[in-house]
Phi, psi and omega in degrees: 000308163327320158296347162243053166248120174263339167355150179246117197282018178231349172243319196062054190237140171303144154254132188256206177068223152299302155314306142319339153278335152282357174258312179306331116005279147318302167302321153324289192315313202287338187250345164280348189282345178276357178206021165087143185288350188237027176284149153335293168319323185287312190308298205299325180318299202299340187294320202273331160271004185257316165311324185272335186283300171297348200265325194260345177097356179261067160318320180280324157269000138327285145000281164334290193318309194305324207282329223279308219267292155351309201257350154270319182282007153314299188306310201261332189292297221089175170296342152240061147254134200303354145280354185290301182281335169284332182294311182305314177283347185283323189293351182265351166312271191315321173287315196282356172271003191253015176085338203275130219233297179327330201286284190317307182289329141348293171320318223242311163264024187247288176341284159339309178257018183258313185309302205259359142303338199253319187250347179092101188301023151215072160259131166344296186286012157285331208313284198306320147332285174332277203316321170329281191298266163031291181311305236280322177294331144003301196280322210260012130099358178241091171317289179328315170280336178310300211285337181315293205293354183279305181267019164275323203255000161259323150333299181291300159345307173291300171300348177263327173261340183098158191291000162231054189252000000 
């Protein structure tokens, strides 16, 4: 965990970007030589370079980080762990800026039913899904599942903050 404080130790603002890919760089190189390259710890490095890679606009190698990142915390986790599925929407993030739109909804509902199998479809952390998966129907021209999902995921929303938060 010490290896992923991305902080500025004087404001305590995230660093994005460049900074961020570079220190997370850095954080990597130092964890694969203390914990082995397919360790947990690399999968999260790795995530954290794919967020400063999208961030900077380098979607493919965003992409990359991601497939990479997937597949140690796949390994170690399994396929419904709720790390699995955060792992899962960053990488349908990197397909839908990368056009492949199908993908991202794949993703993105493999993401979906790992949450609520795990948290109960209407726990907080389905929402920001739901709205994903939403767009991603959007794109794909089917109004009609958009708005279900819109009004699954503002249900919860409400329900968890209340109707004027």
């Amino acid at each position: 965990a010490e290896w992923h404080n991305f902080q500025c130790p004087t404001c305590k603002v995230t660093y994005t970007g460049m900074p961020l890919y570079r220190l997370a760089m850095i954080a990597q190189e130092k964890l694969v030589e203390r914990d082995g390259e397919d360790s947990t710890s690399v999968g999260q490095s790795l995530s954290f370079l794919a967020q400063a890679c999208a961030q900077m606009g380098q979607v493919e190698l965003s992409k990359d980080y991601c497939e990479r990142s997937l597949e140690i915390i796949e390994s170690h986790f399994g396929a419904g762990h709720p790390a699995t599925a955060s792992t899962l929407a960053e990488l349908a993030s990197a397909y839908g800026k990368l056009g492949d739109i199908p993908k991202q909804k794949e993703l993105l509902e493999r993401s979906l039913e790992i949450k609520e199998k795990h948290f109960g479809a209407g726990h907080i952390k389905t929402a920001v899904t739901l709205l994903n998966l939403a767009t991603v129907y959007s794109e794909l021209g089917d109004l009609e599942e958009e708005k279900a999902l819109l009004e699954r995921s503002l249900r919860i929303k409400e329900d968890h903050f209340g109707k004027g938060h």
